[in-house]
Every structure is written in structure tokens, then in C-alpha cells.
C-alpha positions, -999 to +999 in steps of 0.1 A: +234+121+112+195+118+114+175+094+090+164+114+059+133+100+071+118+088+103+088+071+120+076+089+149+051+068+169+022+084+185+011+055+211+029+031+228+016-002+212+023-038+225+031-057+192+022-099+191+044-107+159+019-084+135+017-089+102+020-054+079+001-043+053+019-018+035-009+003+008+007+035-009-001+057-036+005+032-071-016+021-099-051+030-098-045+039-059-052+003-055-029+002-026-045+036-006-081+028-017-074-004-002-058+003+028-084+029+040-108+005+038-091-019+056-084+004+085-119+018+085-134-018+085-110-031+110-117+004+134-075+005+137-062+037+155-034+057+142+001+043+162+029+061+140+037+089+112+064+088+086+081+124+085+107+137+059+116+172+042+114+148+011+077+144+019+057+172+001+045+201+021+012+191+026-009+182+053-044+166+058-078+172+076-102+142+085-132+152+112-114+187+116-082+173+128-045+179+109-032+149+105+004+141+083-004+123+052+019+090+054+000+071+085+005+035+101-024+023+119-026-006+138-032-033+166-015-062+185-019-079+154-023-060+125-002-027+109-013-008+078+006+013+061-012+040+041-003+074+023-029+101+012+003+116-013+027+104-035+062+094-023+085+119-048+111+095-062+143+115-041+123+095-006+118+065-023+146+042-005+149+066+023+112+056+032+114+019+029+146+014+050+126+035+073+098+011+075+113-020+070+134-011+101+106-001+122+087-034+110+119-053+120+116-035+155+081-050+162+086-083+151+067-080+120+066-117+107+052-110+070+046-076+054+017-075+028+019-053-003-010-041-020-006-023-056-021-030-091-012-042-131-019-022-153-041-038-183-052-024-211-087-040-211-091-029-177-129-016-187-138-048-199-130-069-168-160-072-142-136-089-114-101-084-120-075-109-112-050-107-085-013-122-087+012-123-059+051-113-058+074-131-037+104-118-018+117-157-010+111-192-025+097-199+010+070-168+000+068-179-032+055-212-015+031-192+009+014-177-020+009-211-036-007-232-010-032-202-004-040-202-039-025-170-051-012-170-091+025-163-085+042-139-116+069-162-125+085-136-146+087-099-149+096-064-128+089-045-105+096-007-095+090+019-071+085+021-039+076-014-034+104-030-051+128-011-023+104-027+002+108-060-011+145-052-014+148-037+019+126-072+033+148-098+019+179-083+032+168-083+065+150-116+062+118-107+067+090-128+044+074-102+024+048-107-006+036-080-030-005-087-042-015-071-074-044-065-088-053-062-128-064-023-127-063+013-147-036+033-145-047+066-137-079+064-125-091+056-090-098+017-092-119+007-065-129-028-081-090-040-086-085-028-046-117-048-034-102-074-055-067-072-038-085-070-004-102-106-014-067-123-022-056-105+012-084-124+034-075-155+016-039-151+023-036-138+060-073-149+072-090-117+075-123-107+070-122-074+055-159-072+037-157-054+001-196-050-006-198-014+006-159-008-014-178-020-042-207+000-038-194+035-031-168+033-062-176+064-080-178+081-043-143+071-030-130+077-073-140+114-070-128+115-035-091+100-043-087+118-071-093+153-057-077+143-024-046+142-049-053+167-071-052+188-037-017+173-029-002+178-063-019+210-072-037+192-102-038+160-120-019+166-148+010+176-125+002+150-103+003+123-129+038+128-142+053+118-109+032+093-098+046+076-135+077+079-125+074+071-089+048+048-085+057+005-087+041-008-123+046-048-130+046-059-164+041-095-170 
């Protein structure tokens, strides 16, 4: 019986222990904002597709070309995850045994999440603050030493908790990094943030001045890139509620 949903790869790639960066449709689109910029900084080229009649029917165009909407990019080194639509709820744990699997398959040796709080005084923050999620106390421990605030307490739901889930049953280290941000709106501050915590955590150098600088730009472009895949926001934003991981401290 085939996989409800699969990852099809597009190049052959020769994986050294990677670490993955997994950034999906969440609060604020912390986690896409992010990982498009990440993958555009980095130059990474396109080395698999998720695909799944649970994914909605849509498809996407960047420099003319189709391209499916749930996208791993990628070097020796480095995967990142990244959607351009939400995940409906019904492909939720389909889609993270997927990846997890495929992760397991390239020797992953940490996945990354990136996804956002939501706080109330969101508007009133000028750098937001950034907490990390731990899959294992030897994680946990990870986040610590590299100077991540660890939520002690709390929940997590949505696609990332199934990825954590999915992690720590095949032993693979995985920490979630979460960044105070709105809701509903396109948050480019909280995912420069997150990117921030990421560089301290896994030694990148993934520069944020030009994130920070084009925020209303890449806002207006998130938002209608999902009002496209949804039809419009308001019938967007009801499943993205219900889909979408939310922590609450």
C-alpha cells in the first residue's frame, strides 16, 4: 500500500550527516519566512518534493517555472524544509513520518524547527525573544550550553509536535526554536529573530539585515501567496488555527 504521502527526490545528493531545518506554514509564517530566507541566503538547490492527494490542489510559479509547493532544498550539509501552503490537518502525521523517514535515510543528525509564540504584545516588542523545545534531555542540554531559554513547561500542536514525535521515536535529536510573534500576520521580525537563535545554535551565518529590511515587502507577499493557496484569508485562517503548531507557556 503506498504512503499517503511521499518524498520524491529530484537530484541525487551525497549527504555528510546534514542537519534539517524543517520551516512550514505556523504562526506568523515564522517558519516559511524564515526558511526562504535561509535557502535564498545559503543559494541551496531544490533536492526533493513532498507529494500527497491530501496536499491542496495548488501549484506554484517562481522565475516562470511550476514548481510543487512543499520543497526540501539542500546541500552536503544542510536540508531545509519549506512549504508555500498550509498542511490540511487530514496530512498532518502522514507528512511527518514521511519526513522523518527520509531524514532518517540521510543520516540527518539534528533536525531544527522553526515556528513562533504567539504574544499578545507582539506590537510592542522591537526584538522578540526566541525559546527552544527539546525532543530529549540530551537536546534539552544542547539548547542550554548554546544559550537558548528552554520552555520548561507547556504544549505543543500541529505539525511540529508529530515531528518531534515522529523524531524521538526513531532517536533522532530534534529541537523546535520559537519565536515571540503575531498570529495572523506575516512576522518577519520574530523569523529574523528565530534565524539568530538558529546561527547560534548550529553555527551558521544566515545574515537578517535585508529580512529585516524588506518586512512589509515579504508581509504582503506571504500573505497573498496564501490568500492565492486558500482562495482568501478569511478561509485561509480558519485552517491554519486548526492546523498550525501554537505553544502556550
Amino acid at each position: 500500500m503506498p504512503e499517503i504521502v511521499q518524498v520524491i527526490e529530484d537530484r541525487d545528493v551525497r549527504f555528510h550527516s546534514p542537519i534539517a531545518i524543517e520551516g512550514l506554514p505556523d504562526v506568523g509564517l515564522v517558519g516559511t519566512i524564515a526558511g526562504s530566507h535561509i535557502i535564498e541566503q545559503l543559494g541551496l538547490s531544490e533536492v526533493a518534493h513532498l507529494e500527497s492527494d491530501e496536499f491542496p490542489p495548488v501549484m506554484v510559479l517562481h522565475d516562470g517555472i511550476l514548481k510543487d509547493p512543499v520543497r526540501i532544498y539542500g546541500n552536503e550539509n544542510l536540508l531545509v524544509l519549506t512549504s508555500e501552503v498550509p498542511l490540511p490537518i487530514t496530512a498532518l502525521n502522514p507528512a511527518a513520518r514521511a519526513i522523518i523517514k527520509w531524514f532518517k535515510s540521510k543520516n540527518v543528525k539534528l533536525a531544527v524547527s522553526l515556528s513562533g509564540v504567539p504574544v499578545q504584545e507582539r506590537v510592542d516588542i522591537q526584538t522578540p525573544s526566541v525559546y527552544g523545545v527539546a525532543n530529549n534531555i540530551e537536546s534539552r542540554e544542547f539548547l542550554k550550553n548554546k544559550g537558548i531559554e528552554v520552555m520548561e513547561e507547556g504544549f505543543i500542536a500541529g505539525i511540529y509536535a508529530v515531528l518531534l514525535k515522529e523524531s524521538s521515536r526513531i532517536e533522532l535529536p530534534a529541537v523546535a526554536l520559537l519565536s515571540q510573534s503575531f498570529l495572523k500576520y506575516p512576522d518577519p521580525g520574530a523569523a529574523a529573530s528565530v534565524i539568530q537563535a538558529l546561527n547560534k545554535l548550529i553555527g551558521t551565518n544566515v545574515e537578517v539585515k535585508s529580512l529585516l529590511e524588506k518586512g512589509d515587502e515579504i508581509r504582503v507577499k506571504a500573505r497573498d501567496l496564501m490568500k492565492q493557496a486558500e482562495g482568501s484569508i478569511t478561509d485561509m485562517q480558519k485552517p491554519m488555527e486548526q492546523g498550525i503548531p501554537i505553544m502556550y507557556r
